[in-house]
HTML snippet that shows the backbone in 3Dmol.js (N, CA, C, O; Angstrom):
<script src="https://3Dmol.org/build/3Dmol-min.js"></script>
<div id="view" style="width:600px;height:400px;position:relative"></div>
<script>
const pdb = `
ATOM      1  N   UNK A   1      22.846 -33.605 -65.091  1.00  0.00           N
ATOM      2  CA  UNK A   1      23.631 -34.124 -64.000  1.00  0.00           C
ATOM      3  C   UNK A   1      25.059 -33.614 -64.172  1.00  0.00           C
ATOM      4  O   UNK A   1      25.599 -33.441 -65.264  1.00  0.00           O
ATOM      5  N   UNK A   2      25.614 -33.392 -62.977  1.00  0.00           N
ATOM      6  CA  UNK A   2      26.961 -33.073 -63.303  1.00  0.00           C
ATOM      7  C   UNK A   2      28.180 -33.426 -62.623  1.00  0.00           C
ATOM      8  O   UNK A   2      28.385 -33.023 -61.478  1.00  0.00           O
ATOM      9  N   UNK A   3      28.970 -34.120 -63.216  1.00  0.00           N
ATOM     10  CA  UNK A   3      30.213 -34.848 -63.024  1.00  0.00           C
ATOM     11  C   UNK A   3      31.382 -33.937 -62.572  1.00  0.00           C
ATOM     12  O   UNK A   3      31.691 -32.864 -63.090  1.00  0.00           O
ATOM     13  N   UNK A   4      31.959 -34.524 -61.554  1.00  0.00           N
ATOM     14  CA  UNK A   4      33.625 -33.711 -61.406  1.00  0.00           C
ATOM     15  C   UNK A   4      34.237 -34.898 -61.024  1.00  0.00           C
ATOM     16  O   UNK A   4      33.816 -36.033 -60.801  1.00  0.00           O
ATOM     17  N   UNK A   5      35.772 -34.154 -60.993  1.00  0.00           N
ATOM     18  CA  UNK A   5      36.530 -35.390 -60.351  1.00  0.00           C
ATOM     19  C   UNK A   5      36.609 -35.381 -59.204  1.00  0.00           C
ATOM     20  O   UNK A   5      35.867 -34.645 -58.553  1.00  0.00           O
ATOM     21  N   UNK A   6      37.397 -36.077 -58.686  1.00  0.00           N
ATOM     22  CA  UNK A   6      37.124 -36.127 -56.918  1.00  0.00           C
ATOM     23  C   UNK A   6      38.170 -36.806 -56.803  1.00  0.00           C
ATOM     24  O   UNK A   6      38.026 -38.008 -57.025  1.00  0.00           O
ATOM     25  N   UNK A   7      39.450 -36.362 -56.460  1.00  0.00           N
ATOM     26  CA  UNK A   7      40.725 -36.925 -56.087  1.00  0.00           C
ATOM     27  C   UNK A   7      40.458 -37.335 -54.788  1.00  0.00           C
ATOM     28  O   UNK A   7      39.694 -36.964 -53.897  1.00  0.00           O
ATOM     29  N   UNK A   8      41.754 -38.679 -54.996  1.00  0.00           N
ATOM     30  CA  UNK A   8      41.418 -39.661 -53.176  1.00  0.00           C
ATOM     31  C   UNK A   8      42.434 -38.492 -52.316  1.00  0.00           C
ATOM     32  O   UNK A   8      43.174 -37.692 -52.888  1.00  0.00           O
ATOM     33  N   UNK A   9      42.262 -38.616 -50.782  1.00  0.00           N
ATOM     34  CA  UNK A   9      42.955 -37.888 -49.894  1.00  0.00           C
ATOM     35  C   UNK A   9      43.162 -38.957 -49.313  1.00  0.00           C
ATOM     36  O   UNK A   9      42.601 -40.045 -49.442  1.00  0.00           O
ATOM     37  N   UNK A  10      44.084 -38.597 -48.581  1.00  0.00           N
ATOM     38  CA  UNK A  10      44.439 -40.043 -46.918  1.00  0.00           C
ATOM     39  C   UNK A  10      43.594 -40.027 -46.285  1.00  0.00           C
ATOM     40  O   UNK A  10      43.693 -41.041 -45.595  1.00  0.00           O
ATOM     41  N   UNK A  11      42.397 -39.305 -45.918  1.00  0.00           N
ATOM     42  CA  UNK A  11      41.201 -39.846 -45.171  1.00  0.00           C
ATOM     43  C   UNK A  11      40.452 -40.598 -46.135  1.00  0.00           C
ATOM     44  O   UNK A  11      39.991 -41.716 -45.905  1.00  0.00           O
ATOM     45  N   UNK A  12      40.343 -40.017 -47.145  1.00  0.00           N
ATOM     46  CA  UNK A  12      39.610 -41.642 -48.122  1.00  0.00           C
ATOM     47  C   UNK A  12      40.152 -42.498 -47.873  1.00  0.00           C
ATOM     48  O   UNK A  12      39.764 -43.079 -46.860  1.00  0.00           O
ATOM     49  N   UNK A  13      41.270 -43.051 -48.571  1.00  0.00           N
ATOM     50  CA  UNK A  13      42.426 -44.347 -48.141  1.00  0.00           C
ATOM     51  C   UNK A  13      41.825 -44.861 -46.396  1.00  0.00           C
ATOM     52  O   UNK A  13      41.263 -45.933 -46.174  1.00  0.00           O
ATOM     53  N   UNK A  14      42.156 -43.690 -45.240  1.00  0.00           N
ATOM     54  CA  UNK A  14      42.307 -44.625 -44.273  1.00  0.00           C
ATOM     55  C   UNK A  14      40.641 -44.846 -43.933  1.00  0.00           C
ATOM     56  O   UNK A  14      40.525 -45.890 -43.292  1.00  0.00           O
ATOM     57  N   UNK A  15      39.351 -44.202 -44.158  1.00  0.00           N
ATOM     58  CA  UNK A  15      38.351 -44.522 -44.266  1.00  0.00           C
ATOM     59  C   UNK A  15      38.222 -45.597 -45.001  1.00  0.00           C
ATOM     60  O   UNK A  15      38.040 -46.561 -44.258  1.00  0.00           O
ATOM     61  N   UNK A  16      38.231 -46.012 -46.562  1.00  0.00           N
ATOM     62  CA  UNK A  16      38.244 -46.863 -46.801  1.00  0.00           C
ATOM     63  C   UNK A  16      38.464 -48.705 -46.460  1.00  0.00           C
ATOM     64  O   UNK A  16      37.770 -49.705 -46.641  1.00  0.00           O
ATOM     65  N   UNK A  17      39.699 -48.447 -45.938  1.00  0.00           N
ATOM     66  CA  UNK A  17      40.573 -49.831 -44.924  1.00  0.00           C
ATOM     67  C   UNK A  17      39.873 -50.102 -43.438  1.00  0.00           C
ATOM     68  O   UNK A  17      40.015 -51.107 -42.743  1.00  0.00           O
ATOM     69  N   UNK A  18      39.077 -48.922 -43.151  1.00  0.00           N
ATOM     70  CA  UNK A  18      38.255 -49.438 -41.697  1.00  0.00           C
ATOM     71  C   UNK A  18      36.919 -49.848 -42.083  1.00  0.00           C
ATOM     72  O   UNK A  18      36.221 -50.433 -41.256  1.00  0.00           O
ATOM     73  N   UNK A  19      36.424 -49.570 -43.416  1.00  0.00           N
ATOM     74  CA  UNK A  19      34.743 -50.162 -43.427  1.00  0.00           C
ATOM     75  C   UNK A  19      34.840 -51.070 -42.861  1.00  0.00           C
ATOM     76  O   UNK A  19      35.781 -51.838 -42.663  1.00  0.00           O
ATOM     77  N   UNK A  20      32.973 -51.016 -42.288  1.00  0.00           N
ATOM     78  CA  UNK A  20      32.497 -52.688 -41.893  1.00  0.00           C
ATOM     79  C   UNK A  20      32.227 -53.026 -43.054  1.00  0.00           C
ATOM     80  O   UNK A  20      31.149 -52.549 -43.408  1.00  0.00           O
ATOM     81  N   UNK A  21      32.961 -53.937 -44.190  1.00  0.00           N
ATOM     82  CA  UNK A  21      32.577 -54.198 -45.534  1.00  0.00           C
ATOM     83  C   UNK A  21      33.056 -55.536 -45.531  1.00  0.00           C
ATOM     84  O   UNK A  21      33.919 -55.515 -44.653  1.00  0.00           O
ATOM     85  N   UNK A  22      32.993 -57.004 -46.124  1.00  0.00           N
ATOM     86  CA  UNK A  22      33.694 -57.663 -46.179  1.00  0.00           C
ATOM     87  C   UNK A  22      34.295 -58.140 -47.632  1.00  0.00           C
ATOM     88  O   UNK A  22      35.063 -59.067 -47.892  1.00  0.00           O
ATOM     89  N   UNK A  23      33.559 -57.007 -48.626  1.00  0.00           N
ATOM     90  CA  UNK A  23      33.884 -56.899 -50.040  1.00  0.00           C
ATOM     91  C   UNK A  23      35.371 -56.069 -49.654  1.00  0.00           C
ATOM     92  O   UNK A  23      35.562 -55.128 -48.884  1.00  0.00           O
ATOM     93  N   UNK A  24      36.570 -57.041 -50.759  1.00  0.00           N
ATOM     94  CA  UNK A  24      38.023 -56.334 -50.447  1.00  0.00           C
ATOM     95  C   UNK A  24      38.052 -55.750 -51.835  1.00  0.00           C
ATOM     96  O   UNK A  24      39.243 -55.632 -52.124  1.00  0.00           O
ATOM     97  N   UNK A  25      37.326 -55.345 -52.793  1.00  0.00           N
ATOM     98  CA  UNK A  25      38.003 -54.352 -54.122  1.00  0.00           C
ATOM     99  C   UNK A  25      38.411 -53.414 -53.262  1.00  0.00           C
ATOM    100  O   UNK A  25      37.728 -53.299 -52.244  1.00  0.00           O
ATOM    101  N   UNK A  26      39.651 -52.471 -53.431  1.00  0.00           N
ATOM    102  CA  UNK A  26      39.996 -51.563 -52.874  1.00  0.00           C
ATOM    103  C   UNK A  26      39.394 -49.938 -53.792  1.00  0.00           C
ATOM    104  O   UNK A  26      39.471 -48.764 -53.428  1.00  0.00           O
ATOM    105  N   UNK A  27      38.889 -50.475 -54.897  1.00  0.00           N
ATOM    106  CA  UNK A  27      38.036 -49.199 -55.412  1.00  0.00           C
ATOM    107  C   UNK A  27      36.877 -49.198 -55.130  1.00  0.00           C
ATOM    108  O   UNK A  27      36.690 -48.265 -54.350  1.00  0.00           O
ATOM    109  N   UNK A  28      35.866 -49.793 -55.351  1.00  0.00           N
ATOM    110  CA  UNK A  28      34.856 -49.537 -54.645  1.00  0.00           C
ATOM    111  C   UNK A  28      34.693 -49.390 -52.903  1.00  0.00           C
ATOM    112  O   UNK A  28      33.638 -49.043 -52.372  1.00  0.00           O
ATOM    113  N   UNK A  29      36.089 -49.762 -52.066  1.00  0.00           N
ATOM    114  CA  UNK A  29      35.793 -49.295 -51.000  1.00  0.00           C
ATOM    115  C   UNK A  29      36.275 -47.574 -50.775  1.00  0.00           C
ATOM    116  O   UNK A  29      35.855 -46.929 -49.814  1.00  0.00           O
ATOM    117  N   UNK A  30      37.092 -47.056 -51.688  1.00  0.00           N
ATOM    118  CA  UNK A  30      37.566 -45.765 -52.290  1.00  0.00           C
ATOM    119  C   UNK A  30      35.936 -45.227 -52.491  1.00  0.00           C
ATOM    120  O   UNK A  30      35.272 -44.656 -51.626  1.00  0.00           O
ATOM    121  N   UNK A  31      35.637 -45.464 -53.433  1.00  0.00           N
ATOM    122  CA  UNK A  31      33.960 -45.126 -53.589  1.00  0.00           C
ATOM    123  C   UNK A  31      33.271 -44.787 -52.776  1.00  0.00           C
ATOM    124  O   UNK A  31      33.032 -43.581 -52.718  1.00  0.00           O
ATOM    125  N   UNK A  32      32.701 -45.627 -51.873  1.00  0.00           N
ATOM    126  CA  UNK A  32      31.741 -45.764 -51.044  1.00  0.00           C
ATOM    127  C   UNK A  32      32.298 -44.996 -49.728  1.00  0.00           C
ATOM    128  O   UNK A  32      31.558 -44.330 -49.004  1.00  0.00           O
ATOM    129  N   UNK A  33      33.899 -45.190 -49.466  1.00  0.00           N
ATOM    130  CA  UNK A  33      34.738 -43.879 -48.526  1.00  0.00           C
ATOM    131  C   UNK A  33      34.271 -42.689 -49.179  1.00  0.00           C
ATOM    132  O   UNK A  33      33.281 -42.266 -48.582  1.00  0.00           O
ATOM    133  N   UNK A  34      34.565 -42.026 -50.099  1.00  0.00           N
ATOM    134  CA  UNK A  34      34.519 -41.025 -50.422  1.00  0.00           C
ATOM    135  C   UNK A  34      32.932 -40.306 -50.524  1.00  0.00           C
ATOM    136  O   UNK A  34      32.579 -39.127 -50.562  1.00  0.00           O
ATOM    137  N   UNK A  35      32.177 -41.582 -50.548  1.00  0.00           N
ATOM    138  CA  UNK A  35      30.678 -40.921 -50.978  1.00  0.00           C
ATOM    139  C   UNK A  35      30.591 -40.615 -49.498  1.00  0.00           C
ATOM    140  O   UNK A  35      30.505 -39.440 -49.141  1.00  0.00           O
ATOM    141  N   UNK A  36      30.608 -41.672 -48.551  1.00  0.00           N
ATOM    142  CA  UNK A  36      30.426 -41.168 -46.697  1.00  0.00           C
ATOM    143  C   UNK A  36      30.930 -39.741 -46.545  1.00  0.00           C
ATOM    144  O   UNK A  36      30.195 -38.772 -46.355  1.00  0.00           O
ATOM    145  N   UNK A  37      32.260 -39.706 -46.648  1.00  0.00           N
ATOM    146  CA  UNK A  37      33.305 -38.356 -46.283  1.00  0.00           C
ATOM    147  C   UNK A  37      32.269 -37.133 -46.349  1.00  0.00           C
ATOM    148  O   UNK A  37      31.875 -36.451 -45.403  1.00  0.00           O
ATOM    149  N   UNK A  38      31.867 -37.010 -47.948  1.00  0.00           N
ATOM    150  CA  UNK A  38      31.257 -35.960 -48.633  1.00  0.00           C
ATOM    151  C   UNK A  38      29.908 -35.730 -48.814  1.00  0.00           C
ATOM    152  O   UNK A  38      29.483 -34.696 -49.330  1.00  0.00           O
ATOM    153  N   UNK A  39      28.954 -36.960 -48.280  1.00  0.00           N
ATOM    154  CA  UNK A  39      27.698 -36.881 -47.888  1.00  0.00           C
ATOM    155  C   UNK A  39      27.027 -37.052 -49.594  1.00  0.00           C
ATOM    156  O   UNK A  39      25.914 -36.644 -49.926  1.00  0.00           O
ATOM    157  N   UNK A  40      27.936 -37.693 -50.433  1.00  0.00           N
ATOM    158  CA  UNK A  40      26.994 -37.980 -51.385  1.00  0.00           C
ATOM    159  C   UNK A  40      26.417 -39.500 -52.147  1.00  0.00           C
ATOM    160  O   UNK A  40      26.768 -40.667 -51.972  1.00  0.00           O
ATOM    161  N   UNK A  41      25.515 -38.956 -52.935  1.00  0.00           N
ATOM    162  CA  UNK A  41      24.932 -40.256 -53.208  1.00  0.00           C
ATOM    163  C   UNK A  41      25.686 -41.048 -54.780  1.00  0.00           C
ATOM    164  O   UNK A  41      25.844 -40.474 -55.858  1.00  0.00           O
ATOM    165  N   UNK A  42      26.077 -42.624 -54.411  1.00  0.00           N
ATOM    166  CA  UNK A  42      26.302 -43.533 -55.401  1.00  0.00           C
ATOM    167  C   UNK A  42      25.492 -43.423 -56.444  1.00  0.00           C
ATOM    168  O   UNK A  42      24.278 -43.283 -56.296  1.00  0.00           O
ATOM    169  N   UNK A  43      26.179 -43.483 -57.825  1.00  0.00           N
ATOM    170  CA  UNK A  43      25.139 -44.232 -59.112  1.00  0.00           C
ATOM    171  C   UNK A  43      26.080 -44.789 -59.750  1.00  0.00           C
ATOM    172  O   UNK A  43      27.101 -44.542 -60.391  1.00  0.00           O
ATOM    173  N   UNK A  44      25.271 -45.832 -59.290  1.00  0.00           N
ATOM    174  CA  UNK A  44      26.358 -47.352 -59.842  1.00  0.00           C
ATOM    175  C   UNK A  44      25.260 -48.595 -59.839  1.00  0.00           C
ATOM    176  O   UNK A  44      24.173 -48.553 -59.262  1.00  0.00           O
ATOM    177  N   UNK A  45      25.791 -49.743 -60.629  1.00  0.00           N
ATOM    178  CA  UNK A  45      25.067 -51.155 -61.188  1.00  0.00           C
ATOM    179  C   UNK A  45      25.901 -52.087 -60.217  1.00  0.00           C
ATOM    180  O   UNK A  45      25.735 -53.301 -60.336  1.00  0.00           O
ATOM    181  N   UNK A  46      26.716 -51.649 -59.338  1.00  0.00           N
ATOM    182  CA  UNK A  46      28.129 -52.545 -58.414  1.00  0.00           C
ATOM    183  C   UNK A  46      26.749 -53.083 -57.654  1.00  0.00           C
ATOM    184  O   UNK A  46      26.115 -52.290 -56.958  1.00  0.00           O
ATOM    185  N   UNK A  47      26.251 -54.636 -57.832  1.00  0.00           N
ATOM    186  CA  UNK A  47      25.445 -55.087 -57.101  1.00  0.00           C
ATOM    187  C   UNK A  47      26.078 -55.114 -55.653  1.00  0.00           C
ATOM    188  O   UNK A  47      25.345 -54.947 -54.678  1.00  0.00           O
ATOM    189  N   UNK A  48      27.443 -55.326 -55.508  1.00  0.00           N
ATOM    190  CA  UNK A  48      27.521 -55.140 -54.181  1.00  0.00           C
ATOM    191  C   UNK A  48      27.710 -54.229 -53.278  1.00  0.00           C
ATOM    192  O   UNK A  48      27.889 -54.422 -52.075  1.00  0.00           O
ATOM    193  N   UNK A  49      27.652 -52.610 -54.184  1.00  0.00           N
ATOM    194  CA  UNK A  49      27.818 -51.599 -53.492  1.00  0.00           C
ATOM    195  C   UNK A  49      26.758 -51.248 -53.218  1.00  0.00           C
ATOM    196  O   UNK A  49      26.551 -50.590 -52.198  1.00  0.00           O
ATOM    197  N   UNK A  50      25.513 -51.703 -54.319  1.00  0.00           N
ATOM    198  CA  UNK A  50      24.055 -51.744 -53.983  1.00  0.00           C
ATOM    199  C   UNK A  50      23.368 -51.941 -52.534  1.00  0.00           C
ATOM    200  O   UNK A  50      22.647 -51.204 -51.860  1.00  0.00           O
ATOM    201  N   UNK A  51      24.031 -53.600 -52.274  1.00  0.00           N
ATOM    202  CA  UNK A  51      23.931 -54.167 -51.302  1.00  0.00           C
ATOM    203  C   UNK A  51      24.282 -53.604 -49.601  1.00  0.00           C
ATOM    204  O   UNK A  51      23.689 -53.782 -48.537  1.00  0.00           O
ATOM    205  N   UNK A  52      25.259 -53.023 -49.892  1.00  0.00           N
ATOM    206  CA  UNK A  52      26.254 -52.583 -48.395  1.00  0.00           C
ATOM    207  C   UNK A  52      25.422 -51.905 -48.004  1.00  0.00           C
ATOM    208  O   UNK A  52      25.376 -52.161 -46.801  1.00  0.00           O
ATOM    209  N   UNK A  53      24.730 -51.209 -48.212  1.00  0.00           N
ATOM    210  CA  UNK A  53      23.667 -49.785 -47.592  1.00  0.00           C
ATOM    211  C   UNK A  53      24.564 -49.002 -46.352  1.00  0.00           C
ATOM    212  O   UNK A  53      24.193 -48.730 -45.210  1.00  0.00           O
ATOM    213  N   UNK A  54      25.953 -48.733 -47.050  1.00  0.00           N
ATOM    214  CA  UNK A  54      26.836 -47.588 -46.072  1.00  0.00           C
ATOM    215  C   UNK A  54      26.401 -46.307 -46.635  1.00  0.00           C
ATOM    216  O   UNK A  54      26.606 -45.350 -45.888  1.00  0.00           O
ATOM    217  N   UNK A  55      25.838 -46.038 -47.795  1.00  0.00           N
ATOM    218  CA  UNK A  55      25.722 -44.738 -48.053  1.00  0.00           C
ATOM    219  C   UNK A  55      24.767 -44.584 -49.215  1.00  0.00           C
ATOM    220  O   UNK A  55      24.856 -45.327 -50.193  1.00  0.00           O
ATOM    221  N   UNK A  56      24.020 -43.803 -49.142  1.00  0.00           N
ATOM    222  CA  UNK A  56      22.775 -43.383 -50.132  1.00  0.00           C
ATOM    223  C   UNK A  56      23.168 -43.881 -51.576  1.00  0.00           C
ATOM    224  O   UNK A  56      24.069 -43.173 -52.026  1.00  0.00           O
ATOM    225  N   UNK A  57      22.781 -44.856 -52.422  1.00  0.00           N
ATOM    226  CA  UNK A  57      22.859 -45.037 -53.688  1.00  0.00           C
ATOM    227  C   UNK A  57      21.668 -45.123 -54.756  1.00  0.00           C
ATOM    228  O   UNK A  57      20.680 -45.817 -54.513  1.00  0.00           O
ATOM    229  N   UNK A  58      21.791 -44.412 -55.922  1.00  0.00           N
ATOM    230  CA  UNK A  58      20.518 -44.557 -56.821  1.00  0.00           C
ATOM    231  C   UNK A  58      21.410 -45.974 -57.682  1.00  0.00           C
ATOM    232  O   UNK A  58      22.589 -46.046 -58.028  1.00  0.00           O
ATOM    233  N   UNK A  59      20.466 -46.806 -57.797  1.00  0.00           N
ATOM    234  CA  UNK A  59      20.713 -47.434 -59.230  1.00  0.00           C
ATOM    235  C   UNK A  59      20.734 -47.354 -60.412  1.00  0.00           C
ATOM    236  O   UNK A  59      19.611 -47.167 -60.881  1.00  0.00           O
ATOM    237  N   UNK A  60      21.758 -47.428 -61.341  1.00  0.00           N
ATOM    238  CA  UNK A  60      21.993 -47.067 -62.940  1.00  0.00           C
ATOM    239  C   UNK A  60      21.913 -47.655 -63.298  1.00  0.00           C
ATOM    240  O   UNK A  60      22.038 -47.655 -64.523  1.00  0.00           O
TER     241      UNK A  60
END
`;
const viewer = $3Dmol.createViewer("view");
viewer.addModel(pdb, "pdb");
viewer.setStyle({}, {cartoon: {color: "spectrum"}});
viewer.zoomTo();
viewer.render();
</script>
């Protein structure tokens, strides 16, 4: 598997602040912005990012 970084842009940020989400961490809505933006998939244990089904996630 392979990891990079993935710096936030102002469309992450302002994507982020419009989800239909009613979870307010402002990183996992960074997350789940950024996975939409870029069409990729979550791997994460965040039961509630689990939950949202905004964007393709495997469970870790």
């Amino acid at each position: 598997m392979r990891v990079d970084d993935l710096p936030i842009d102002s469309e992450d940020a302002i994507l982020a602040g419009r989800l239909p989400w009613d979870h307010r961490d402002p990183f996992d809505r960074i997350i789940v912005a950024q996975a939409l933006r870029r069409n990729l998939t979550v791997a994460t244990r965040d039961t509630k990012i689990l939950a949202v089904a905004l964007t393709p996630t495997l469970k870790a």
